[in-house]
C-alpha positions in Angstrom: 131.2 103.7 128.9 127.8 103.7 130.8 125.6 101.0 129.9 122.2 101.6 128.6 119.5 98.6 127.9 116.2 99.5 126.5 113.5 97.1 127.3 110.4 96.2 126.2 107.8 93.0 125.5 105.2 94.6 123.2 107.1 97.0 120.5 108.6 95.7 117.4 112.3 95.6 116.9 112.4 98.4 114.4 109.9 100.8 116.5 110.6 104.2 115.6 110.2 105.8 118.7 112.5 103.4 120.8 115.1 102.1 118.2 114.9 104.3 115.3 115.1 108.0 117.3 115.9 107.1 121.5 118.5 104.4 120.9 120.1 105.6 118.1 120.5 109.4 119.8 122.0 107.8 122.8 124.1 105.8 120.8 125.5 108.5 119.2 126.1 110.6 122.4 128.5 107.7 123.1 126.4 104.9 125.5 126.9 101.4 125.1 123.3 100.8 124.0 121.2 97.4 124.0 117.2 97.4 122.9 116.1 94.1 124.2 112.3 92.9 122.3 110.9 90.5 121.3 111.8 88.7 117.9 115.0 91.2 118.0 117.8 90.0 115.5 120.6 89.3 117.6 124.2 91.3 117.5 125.3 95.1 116.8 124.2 96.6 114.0 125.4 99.7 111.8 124.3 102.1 114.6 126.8 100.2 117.2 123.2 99.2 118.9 123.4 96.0 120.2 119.9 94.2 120.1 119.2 90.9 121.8 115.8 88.8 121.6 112.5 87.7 123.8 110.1 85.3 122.5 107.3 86.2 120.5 104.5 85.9 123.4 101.0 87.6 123.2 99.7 89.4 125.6 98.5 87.0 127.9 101.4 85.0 128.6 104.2 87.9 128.2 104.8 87.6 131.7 106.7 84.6 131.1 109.3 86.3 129.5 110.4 88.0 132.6 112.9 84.7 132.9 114.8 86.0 129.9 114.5 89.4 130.9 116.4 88.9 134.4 118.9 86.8 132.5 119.9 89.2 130.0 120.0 92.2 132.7 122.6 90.1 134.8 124.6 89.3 131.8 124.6 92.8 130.1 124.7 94.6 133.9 123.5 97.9 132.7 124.3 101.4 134.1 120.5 102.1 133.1 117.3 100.3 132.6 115.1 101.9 130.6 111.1 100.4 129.7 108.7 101.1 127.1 105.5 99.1 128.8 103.8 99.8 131.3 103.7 96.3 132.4 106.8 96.4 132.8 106.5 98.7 135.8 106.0 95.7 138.2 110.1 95.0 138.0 110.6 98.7 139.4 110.0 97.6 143.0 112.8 94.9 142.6 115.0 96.3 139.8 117.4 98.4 141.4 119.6 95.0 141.7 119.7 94.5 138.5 120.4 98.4 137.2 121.2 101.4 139.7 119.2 103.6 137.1 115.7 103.0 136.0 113.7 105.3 133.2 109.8 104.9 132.9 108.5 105.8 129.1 105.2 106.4 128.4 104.1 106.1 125.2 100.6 106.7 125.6 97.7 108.6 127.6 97.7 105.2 129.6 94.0 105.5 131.6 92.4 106.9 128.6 94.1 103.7 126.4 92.4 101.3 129.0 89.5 102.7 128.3 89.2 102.2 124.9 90.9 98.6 124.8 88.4 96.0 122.5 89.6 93.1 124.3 88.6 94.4 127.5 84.7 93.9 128.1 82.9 97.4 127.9 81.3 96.9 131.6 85.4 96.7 133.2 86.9 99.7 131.6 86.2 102.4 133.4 87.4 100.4 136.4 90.4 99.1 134.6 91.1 102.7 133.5 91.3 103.9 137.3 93.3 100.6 138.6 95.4 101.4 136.1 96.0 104.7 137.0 96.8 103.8 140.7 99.0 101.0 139.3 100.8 103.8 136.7 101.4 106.1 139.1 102.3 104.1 142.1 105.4 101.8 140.5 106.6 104.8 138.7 107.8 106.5 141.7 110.5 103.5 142.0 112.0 104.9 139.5 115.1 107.4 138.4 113.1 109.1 135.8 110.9 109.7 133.3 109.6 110.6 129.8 106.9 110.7 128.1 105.4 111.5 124.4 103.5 114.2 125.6 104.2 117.0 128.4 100.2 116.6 129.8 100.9 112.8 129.9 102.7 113.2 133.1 99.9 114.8 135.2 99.2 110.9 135.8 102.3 110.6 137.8 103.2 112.1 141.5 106.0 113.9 142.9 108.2 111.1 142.1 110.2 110.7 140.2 111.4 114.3 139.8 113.2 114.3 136.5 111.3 114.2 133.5 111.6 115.3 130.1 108.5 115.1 127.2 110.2 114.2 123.7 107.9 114.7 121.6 107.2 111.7 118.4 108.3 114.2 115.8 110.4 111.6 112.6 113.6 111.4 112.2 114.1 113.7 109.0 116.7 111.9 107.8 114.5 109.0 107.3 113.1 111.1 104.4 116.1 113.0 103.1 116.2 110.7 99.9 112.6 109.7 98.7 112.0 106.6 96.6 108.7 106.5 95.4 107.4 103.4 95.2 106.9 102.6 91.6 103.4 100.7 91.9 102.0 104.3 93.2 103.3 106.1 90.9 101.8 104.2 87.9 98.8 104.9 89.6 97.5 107.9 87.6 94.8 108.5 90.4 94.2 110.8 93.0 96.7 108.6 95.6 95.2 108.9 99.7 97.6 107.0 102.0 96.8 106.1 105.3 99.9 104.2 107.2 99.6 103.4 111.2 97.3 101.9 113.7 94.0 100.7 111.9 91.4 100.8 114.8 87.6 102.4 114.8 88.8 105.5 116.8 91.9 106.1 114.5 89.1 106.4 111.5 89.9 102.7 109.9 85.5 102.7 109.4 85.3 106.2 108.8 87.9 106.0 106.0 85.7 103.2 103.9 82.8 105.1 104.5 84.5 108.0 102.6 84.9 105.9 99.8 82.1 104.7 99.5 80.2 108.4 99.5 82.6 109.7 96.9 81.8 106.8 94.7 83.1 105.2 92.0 83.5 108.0 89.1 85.9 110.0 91.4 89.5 109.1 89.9 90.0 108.6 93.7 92.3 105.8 95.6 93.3 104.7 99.1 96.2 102.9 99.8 95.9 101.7 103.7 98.4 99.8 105.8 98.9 98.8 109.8 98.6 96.7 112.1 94.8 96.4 113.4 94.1 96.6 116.8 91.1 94.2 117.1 92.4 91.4 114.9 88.6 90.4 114.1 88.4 94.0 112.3 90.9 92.9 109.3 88.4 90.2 107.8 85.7 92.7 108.2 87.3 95.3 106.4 88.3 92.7 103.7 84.9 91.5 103.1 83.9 95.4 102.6 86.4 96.3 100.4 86.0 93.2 98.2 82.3 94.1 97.9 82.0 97.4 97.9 85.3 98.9 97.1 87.4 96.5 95.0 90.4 98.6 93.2 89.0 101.7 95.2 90.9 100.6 98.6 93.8 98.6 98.4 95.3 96.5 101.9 98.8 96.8 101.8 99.2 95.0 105.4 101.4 96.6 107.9 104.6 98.2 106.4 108.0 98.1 108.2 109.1 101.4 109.0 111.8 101.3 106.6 109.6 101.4 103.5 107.2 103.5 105.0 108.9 106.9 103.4 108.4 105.4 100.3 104.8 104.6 100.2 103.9 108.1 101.4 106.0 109.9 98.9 104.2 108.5 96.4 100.9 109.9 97.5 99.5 112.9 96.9 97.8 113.1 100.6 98.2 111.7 104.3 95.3 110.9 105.6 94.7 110.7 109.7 90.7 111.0 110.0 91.0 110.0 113.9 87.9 110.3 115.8 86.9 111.9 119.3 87.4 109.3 122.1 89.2 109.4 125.5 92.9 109.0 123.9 92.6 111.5 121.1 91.2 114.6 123.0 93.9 115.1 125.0 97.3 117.4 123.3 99.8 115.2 121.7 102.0 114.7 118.7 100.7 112.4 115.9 103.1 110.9 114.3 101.7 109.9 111.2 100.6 113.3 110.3 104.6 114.6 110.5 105.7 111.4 108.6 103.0 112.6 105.7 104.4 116.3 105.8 107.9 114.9 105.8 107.2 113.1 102.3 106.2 116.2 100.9 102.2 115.1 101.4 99.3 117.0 101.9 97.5 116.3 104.8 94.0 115.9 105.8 92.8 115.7 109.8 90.4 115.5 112.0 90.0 118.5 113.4 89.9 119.0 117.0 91.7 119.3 120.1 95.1 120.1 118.7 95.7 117.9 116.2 94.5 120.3 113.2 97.0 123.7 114.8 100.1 122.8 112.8 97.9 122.2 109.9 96.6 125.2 109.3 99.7 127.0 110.6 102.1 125.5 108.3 99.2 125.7 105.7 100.2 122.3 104.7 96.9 120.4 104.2 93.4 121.1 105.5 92.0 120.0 109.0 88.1 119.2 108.8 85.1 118.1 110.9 85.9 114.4 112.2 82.9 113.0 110.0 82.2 111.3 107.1 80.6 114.7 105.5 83.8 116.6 106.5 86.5 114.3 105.3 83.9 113.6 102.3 84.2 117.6 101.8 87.9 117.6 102.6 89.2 114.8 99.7 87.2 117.1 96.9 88.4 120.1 97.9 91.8 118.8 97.6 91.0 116.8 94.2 89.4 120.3 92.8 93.0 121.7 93.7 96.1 119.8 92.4 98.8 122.2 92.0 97.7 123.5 95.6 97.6 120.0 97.3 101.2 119.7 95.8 102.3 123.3 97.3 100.8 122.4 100.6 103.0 118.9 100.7 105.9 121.3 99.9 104.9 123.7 102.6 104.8 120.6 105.1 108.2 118.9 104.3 109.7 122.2 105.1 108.2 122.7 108.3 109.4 119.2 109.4 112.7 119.8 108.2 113.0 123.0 110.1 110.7 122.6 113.3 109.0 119.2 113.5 111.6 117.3 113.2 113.6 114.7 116.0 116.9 115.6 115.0 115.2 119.8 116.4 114.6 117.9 119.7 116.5 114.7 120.6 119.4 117.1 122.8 116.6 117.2 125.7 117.1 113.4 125.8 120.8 113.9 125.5 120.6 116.5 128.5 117.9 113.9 130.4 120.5 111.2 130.9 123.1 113.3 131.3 121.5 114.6 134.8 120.0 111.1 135.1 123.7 109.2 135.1 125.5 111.8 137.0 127.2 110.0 139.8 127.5 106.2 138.0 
């Protein structure tokens, strides 16, 4: 049985992408998979995925985990090393003693990220952005292959390596076969916006309150909102607002693991992804969020530009507006004025996912990647 570990310092041990859809698929296909991150619980679970633990580090002093990471790759000796960061990159040079396969996965548009980071000072980012570029593509070519989240994302790479496949971050369906609404949302006879993922300025987090705030308080209108904020110093900021201006108009629900994430959205009567233009969301790619929403049966409302409002308005499954406070403003009434359609358009969604939008409609291309990627071992 060929040996597969996933690797990676940053992501949680539940991520969706790597152990919820990649893991799981490969386990399946029959590879003797480990996901190796930090705070992992320990052992196989139900899946037959083994997952073994780093420290909990932050960012600055992750490098020190590398110690553990060497250790576990000489005990587990794995056919295939496969990373999820792109610090990680820095072991390609050397890694090839530890697994006679290495796989590259990016995540992101990583320049445009860089460029955008709030712990990085404003002055350094564009030069960050192009080191990081250089870096990216440089330490990549050490590798056996490559995927990425988006097919444009791998114009930031040369000739090497030459196999690549873009999965796409479409949900597992079967995450949302059976939907529990969660009970406290349903009690809530209001007009229910949900918001679940990455609370930053650029993904709307300010944008969002703002909204609120213009429809006012006589609109039987509610936001439930939960992640993880990027800029730590932007949660007591947004708690302070809400407490003054919004109390029992936005409620914090923290950040949700994915598991009960299904829930919370099918309780709501709208997704809500109000991302902003920046250097990471102009460029094509698949927000996850959005397909999550239409899985639950939710209408959804986007910002709309580059591609993100297409499958909106194709599916006719929620409405993609102007990525401003007047448009999403404009977009919550018109969707308020229309209950019986906001409900058709969730239905309209869920169906697409099921039948298109889906993981389960794409993970054979990862199936078929490591195929041609092992051949030989």
């Amino acid at each position: 049985m060929i040996r597969v570990v996933h690797l990676s310092v940053v992501h949680t041990p539940d991520d969706p992408r790597i152990y919820g859809r990649e893991c799981r698929t490969l386990a399946d296909a029959g590879y003797d998979v480990t996901y190796i991150a930090p705070g992992a619980p320990a052992g196989r679970d139900e899946h037959g995925i083994q997952r073994r633990p780093l420290p909990r580090r932050g960012r600055s002093s992750r490098w020190l985990s590398v110690r553990e990471i060497v250790a576990e790759l000489r005990r587990l000796r794995p056919h295939v090393l496969h990373v999820h960061d792109p610090e990680l990159l820095t072991l390609f040079p050397v890694a090839h003693a530890l697994a006679p396969r290495l796989v590259y996965d990016m995540h992101e548009y990583l320049p445009e990220q860089v460029a955008i980071k709030p712990y990085i000072p404003s002055s350094v980012r564009p030069a960050a952005a192009r080191l990081t570029a250089v870096a990216q593509r440089d330490l990549a070519r050490f590798g056996d292959g490559v995927i990425s989240a988006a097919p444009l994302q791998l114009r930031a790479l040369g000739a090497k390596p030459a196999l690549r496949a873009a999965l796409l971050n479409y949900p597992r369906f079967s995450r949302f076969t059976t939907l529990a609404a969660r009970p406290e949302l349903l009690a809530d006879a209001r007009f229910k916006l949900v918001h679940v993922g990455g609370l930053s300025e650029g993904r709307g987090l300010f944008l969002m309150l703002d909204v609120m705030a213009a429809l006012g308080p006589d609109l039987p209108v509610v936001l439930y909102l939960a992640g993880r904020h990027a800029d730590p110093a932007d949660a007591a900021a947004v708690r302070a607002r809400v407490e003054a201006e919004l109390p029992g108009r936005v409620v914090l629900l923290g950040e949700l693991p994915p598991k009960d994430v299904p829930g919370y959205l099918s309780a709501a009567d709208v997704a809500w992804s109000p991302i902003l233009r920046g250097p990471q969301f102009e460029l094509p790619n698949v927000l996850t969020k959005i397909y999550e929403g239409m899985a639950a049966g939710c209408a959804t409302l986007v910002s709309d530009f580059s591609d993100h409002g297409d499958p909106i308005r194709r599916e006719r499954c929620g409405l993609a507006v102007p990525p401003t406070v007047e448009g999403h403003v404009d977009g919550v009434r018109r969707l308020l004025a229309d209950p019986h359609e906001c409900a058709r358009m969730g239905e309209r969604g869920r169906r697409a996912v099921r039948e298109r939008y889906s993981w389960e409609a794409i993970e054979g291309h990862l199936v078929d990647f490591y195929a041609e990627l092992c051949k030989g071992l």
